[in-house]
N, C-alpha and C positions, 0 to 999 in steps of 0.2 A: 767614792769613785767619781773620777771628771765626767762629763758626757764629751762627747766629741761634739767639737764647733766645727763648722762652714764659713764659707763666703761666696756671695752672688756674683757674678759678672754681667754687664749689659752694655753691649755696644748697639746702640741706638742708629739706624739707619734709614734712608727713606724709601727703603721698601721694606725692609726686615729687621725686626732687634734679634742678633744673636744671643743668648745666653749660655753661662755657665756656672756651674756648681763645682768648688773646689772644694780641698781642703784647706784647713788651715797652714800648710806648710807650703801651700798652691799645687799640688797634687789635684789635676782634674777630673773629675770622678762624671761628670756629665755636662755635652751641647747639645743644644736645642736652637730653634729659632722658630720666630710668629712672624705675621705680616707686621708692617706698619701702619696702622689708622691713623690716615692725615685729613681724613674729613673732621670738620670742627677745629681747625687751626692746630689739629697733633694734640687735641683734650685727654683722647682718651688713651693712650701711648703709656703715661704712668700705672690708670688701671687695668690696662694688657697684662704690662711685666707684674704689677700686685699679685694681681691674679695666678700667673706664671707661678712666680713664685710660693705660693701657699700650694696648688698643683705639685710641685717640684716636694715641699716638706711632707703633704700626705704618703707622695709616692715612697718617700726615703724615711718614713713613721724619725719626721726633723722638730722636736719642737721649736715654738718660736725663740725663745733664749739660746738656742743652738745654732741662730746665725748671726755671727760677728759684724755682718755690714754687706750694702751691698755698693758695688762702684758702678758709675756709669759713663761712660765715653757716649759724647753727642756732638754732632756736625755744627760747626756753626759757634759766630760769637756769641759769650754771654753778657748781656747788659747788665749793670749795678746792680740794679734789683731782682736778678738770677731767670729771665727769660731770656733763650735761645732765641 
């Protein structure tokens, strides 16, 4: 039997990243949102939503192989070498 897959959503903002947990069919099953920490040039902003995220799979008993990816929507251009 298949497990059920997810996917994350993160829309990165300069006060708050939203998220969300969908299904795989995009069926939203939970939002959320955190501050944004922009002390330290916005460092720690990836290990917020990590964090989030493995939060999100204990509460939902999600292993890690049970999420398909996550997307992220971020303000601002990105340079060649993928800094906002």
């Amino acid at each position: 039997m298949e497990n059920k897959k997810y996917v994350i959503g993160a829309d990165i903002g300069g006060t708050t990243v939203k998220l969300g947990l969908f299904e795989k069919d995009g069926t939203l099953l939970e939002k959320w949102e955190i501050p944004t920490v922009i002390e330290g040039d916005g460092t720690a902003v990836l290990r917020d939503i990590a964090a989030e995220i493995q939060k999100c799979r204990e509460k939902h008993n999600i292993p890690a192989d049970g999420i398909l990816g996550v997307g992220a929507g971020i303000p601002g251009p990105v340079t060649a070498d993928g800094v906002v």
